[in-house]
C-alpha angles and dihedrals in degrees: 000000000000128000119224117192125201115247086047109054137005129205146237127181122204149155131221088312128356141199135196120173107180123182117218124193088341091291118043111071137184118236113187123167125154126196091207101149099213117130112258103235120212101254110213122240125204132175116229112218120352107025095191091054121085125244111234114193122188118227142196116244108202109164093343094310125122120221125193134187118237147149135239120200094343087311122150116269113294120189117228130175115248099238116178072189094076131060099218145011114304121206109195111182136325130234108241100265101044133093144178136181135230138195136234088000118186134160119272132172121242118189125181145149121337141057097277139096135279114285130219130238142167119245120212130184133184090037114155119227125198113190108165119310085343119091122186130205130197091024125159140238140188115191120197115227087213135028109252102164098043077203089168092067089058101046106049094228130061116281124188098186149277145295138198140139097039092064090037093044091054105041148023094261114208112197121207116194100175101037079046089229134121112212125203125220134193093242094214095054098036104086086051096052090037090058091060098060111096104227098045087111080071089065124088119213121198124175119266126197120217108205117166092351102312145102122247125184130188119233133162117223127188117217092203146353125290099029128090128264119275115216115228139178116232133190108241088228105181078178093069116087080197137099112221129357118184133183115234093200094055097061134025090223104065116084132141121279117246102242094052136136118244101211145131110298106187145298132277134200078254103051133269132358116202130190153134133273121217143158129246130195101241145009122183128200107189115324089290100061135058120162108199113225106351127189113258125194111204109197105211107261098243081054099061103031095100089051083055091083088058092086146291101317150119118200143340140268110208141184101288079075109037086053086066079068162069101226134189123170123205109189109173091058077040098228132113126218125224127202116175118227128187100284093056089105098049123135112247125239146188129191103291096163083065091213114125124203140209141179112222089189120053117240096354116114096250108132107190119179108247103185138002116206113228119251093015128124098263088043089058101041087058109257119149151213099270102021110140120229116223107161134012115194093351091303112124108243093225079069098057135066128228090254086059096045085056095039087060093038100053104022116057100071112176094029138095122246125192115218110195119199158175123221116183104317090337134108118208134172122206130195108212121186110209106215123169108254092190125071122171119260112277115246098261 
């Protein structure tokens, strides 16, 4: 068994091949595969009490991303997000102070998106998880020796990582966006139980594929108007806070819109991915759900040729659509369940501000700016990279969380916002107007 401490080394789980697409502030994104060859070993559930009852586990919902407490090996709590986009548990970084042990480590080699090189990692199998009244055994871990993601400065409290396939694989997995709980079901006796309840006939079920240990889901989407709808196969990605992702080198008929951003789309275990944000008329879900105009990031191709050898797909759906639903996966029958909420019908939106935020201190209320677009608003009115924001709209900033700062941020198109903020010694105050850039493709 080895020890890791926090403040040495991070971590960073993964299959075969992993993916992980997280949006950050609308627009910034993290982008993790890795090309280890290890053989991917069946990990053992088991519910703790009453087996026929389901386990209910409360999350954290920070930018569309869910995030769960559990325990590897008898550690303190860490907190993962819960990613339908990775094959294993993901481990992502520790806070000095804190430690966990893993089992049978040895070094593997993760690459991903980005121009850089190959990263290291520490695998780690027969470890043993707790999450609530569940407890797994034989379960596998990969543990970055460097923290690539820095996903605690963008989420404005502590993550440890992720985890995936090993929770969707065991159970049917209700999502909640609105409750904020993820409920477990036995998936054998679950469609039995499900057809009792009197308003199953409100959920919608569609057809999911599960392909190296992760869900896929068909959708047609149409760029403009006046032409038919294109099928296409996404990626079901709970790890990205995004809408829609789609990859301009699967299908001919993707292709960025011409009123698009070029901006900073995420990070990768391998650097940067850039790209471009744009609108298209329609996307359907089934014959029961169109979303008008939603928001598409388009990773630049170079970016995501590597993620090309994951399967037979062509883009992402993220979070900024799962949130518009009750959802329940049900891997094993291979299907998923939709239920609409009341957000079904919002307007989707992306950062037009074009400021992005981080918070260089977990869990403490210090809000830098991390990255101005350029061209953008904020980019025009003077604010820079490291300015630090104290008010907004005459709100202090140690008031608010990092949901509310992106809420403000990303949701108040047409009107006018004031940032206030402090470079260096000095004290500075910005109007910034937040008009919608992208418009959808006019018929031709």
């Amino acid at each position: 068994m080895a020890l890791f401490k926090g403040g040495r080394y991070r971590v960073i789980v993964a299959s075969i091949w992993v993916v992980l697409f997280i949006q950050l502030a609308e627009t910034k994104q993290v982008f993790a595969q890795d090309s280890t060859s290890f053989e991917p070993r069946k990990a053992a559930f088991t519910i703790n009490g009453r087996a026929d009852r389901p386990v209910v586990i409360p999350f954290e919902l920070v930018n569309n991303l869910i995030i769960i407490e559990a325990s590897i090996n008898g550690s303190v709590p860490l907190k993962l997000i819960v990613d339908t986009g990775v094959g294993n548990i993901l481990i992502t970084a520790l806070p000095k102070g804190e430690e966990i042990y893993l089992r049978s480590s040895r070094t593997v080699t993760l690459s991903g998106l980005g121009e850089g090189e190959p990263v290291e990692a520490f695998y780690a199998e027969k470890n043993r998880l707790d999450i609530g009244r569940v407890t797994g055994e034989n379960v596998e871990v990969l543990f970055m020796k460097e923290d690539i993601f820095q996903l605690a400065s963008f989420m404005g409290t502590f993550v440890h990582g992720l985890i995936g396939y090993d929770l969707f694989s065991e159970f049917a997995v209700e999502i909640n966006y609105l409750s904020k709980e993820l409920i477990l079901y036995d998936p054998e006796k679950f469609e039995e139980k499900f057809q009792e309840l009197p308003e199953h006939r409100k959920w919608h079920k569609l057809p999911i594929y599960i392909e190296d240990r992760k869900p896929y889901i068909d959708v047609a989407f149409k760029q403009r108007p006046g032409i038919s709808y294109t099928p296409l196969r996404l990626l079901i990605d709970s790890g990205s806070s995004n809408a829609f992702s789609l990859y301009k080198i699967t299908h001919e008929e993707i292709v960025v819109p011409k009123s698009n951003i070029s901006t900073l789309i995420g990070v990768g275990l391998s650097g940067n991915v850039n790209g471009y944000l744009g609108r298209i008329q329609k996307m359907k879900l089934g014959d029961e759900f169109i979303f008008e105009e939603p928001v598409i990031a388009y990773p630049d191709s170079f970016a995501v040729r590597r993620a090309l050898g994951l399967g037979d797909r062509n883009g992402s759906l993220g979070g900024e659509v799962l949130r518009r639903f009750k959802v329940i996966f049900h891997y094993r029958d291979e299907y998923i369940l939709l239920r609409a909420n009341r957000d079904l019908g919002d307007n989707f939106y992306y950062n037009i501000s074009g400021i992005e935020v981080n918070t260089p201190v977990p869990n403490i209320p210090l809000y830098v700016v991390s990255e101005v677009r350029e061209g953008s608003p904020a980019e025009k009115q003077g604010i820079q990279k490291g300015d630090v924001i104290k008010f907004i709209n005459g709100e202090p900033a140690a008031r608010l969380n990092l949901n509310d700062i992106l809420n403000i941020l990303q949701k108040n198109q047409g009107s006018r916002i004031r940032v206030g903020v402090q470079r260096d010694t000095l004290y500075k105050s910005y109007k910034i107007r937040l008009e919608n850039e992208l418009k959808v493709d006019p018929k031709e």
